[in-house]
C-alpha positions, 0 to 999 in steps of 0.5 A: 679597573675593578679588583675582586672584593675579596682581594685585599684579604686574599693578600694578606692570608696570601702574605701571612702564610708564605712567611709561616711556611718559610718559618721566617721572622718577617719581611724586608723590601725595597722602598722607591716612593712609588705607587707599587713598593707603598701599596705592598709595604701597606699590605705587609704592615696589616698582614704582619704588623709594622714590627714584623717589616723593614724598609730598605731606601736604596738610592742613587742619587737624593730625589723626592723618592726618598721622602716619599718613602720614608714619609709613608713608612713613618706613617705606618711605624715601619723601620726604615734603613737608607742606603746610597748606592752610589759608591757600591755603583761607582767601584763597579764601574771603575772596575770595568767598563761592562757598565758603560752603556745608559740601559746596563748600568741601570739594571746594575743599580737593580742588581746591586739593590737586590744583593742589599735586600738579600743581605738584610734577609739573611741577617733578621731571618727574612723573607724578601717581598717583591713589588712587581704587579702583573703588567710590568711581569708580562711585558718583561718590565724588570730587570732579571735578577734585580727587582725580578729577585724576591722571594714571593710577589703578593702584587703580581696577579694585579694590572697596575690599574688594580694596584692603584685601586687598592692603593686607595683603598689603603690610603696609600698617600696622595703624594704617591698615588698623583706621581708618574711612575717611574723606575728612575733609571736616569734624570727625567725618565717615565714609564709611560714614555719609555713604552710609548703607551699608557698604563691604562693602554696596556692593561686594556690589552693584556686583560683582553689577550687574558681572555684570548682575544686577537689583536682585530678584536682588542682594537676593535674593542678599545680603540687602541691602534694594532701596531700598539698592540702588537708591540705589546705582544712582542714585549710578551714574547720577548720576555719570556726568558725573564718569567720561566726557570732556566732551561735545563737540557734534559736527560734524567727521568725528571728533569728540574723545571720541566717535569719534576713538579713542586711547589713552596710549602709542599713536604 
């Protein structure tokens, strides 16, 4: 899938700009190995130079992850601090049994990586980037108040097939650019089998439900089946919750999150 020509230094003033306003001194983000974290780490690094970014690498168990991650931010003189989550995982887990199920505890591991980025923001007075693209935002694939809790979210207006174009044009390493994705939530895990579609499949549906095709028409189209485009629907309108401010009952003239408008950077 093509990207605007423009896109890469409408990123970078994109990213410059959210860290002038916020006055901060810099960014820090999390670093998985994948294609998403690497492609905004290089992003970051030529917007605000490698001094002005920190890499966190937050695993729960050594995988080839780690060295993905930390081989790339080597590459771009990035500093890095590892961090194991496995006992922060462990006390949370002994604690209560809230956790028990395979699909909570991987949101917890989500959850907890958000609370050590905000943590490493708040001590370099840095603002927390997000890695999240736009097909993952829409079909709700993040977990809500874990890697959905940034600060801003240069990637997010781009299909996982943009991202992957940008990544090689930014010479984002082989290693990364060849690997399935995965969130590792468990031993095995893939994205694309825990869908039950391709990335290329839902980024064919999503630009054509962008444009306000119906579903005949995108089958049609594509080729892809209905039912795998309804399912995709269903995701969208599933996650809704995740994209919007928290309902607020309203009773004053302006309400937060309905018509009190503003926007970051507005006085």
């Amino acid at each position: 899938m093509n990207i605007p020509q423009d896109t890469l230094d409408i990123l970078i003033n994109f990213i410059r700009t959210r860290v002038s306003d916020a006055k901060s001194d810099g960014v820090v983000l999390g670093l998985s190995g994948g294609l998403d974290s690497a492609v905004t780490l290089s992003l970051a690094v030529s917007a605000l130079g490698h001094e002005k970014v920190t890499g966190l690498i937050m695993p729960f168990r050594e995988t080839e992850s780690v060295k993905f991650a930390k081989n790339h931010a080597d590459e771009l003189n990035v500093s890095t601090k590892i961090i194991n989550i496995v006992d922060i995982v462990s006390s949370y887990k002994k604690s209560s049994s809230l956790f028990s199920e395979k699909l909570s505890e991987g949101n917890l591991h989500s959850r907890i990586r958000m609370s050590l980025l905000y943590g490493a923001g708040f001590s370099s007075n840095s603002l927390v980037i997000g890695t999240s693209n736009k097909s993952e935002l829409l079909i709700g694939y993040w977990t809500k108040w874990g890697d959905g809790g940034t600060d801003f979210l240069p990637i997010g207006d781009l299909y996982k097939s943009q991202v992957f174009s940008l990544a090689e044009s930014l010479g984002v390493p082989s290693e990364i650019l060849s690997r399935k994705p995965t969130a590792e939530l468990w031993p095995g895990q893939t994205d694309e089998e825990e869908f039950g579609f391709t990335y290329s499949e839902l980024d064919k549906v999503l630009q054509n439900l962008e444009k306000f095709n119906t579903v005949s028409q995108i089958s049609e189209k594509t080729g892809i089946p209905s039912q795998k485009i309804d399912k995709i629907k269903g995701l969208i309108q599933s996650s809704i919750h995740k994209r919007v401010f928290p309902p607020v009952c309203k009773i004053g003239f302006r309400t937060v999150g309905q018509d009190w408008r503003e926007t970051i950077g507005t006085q």
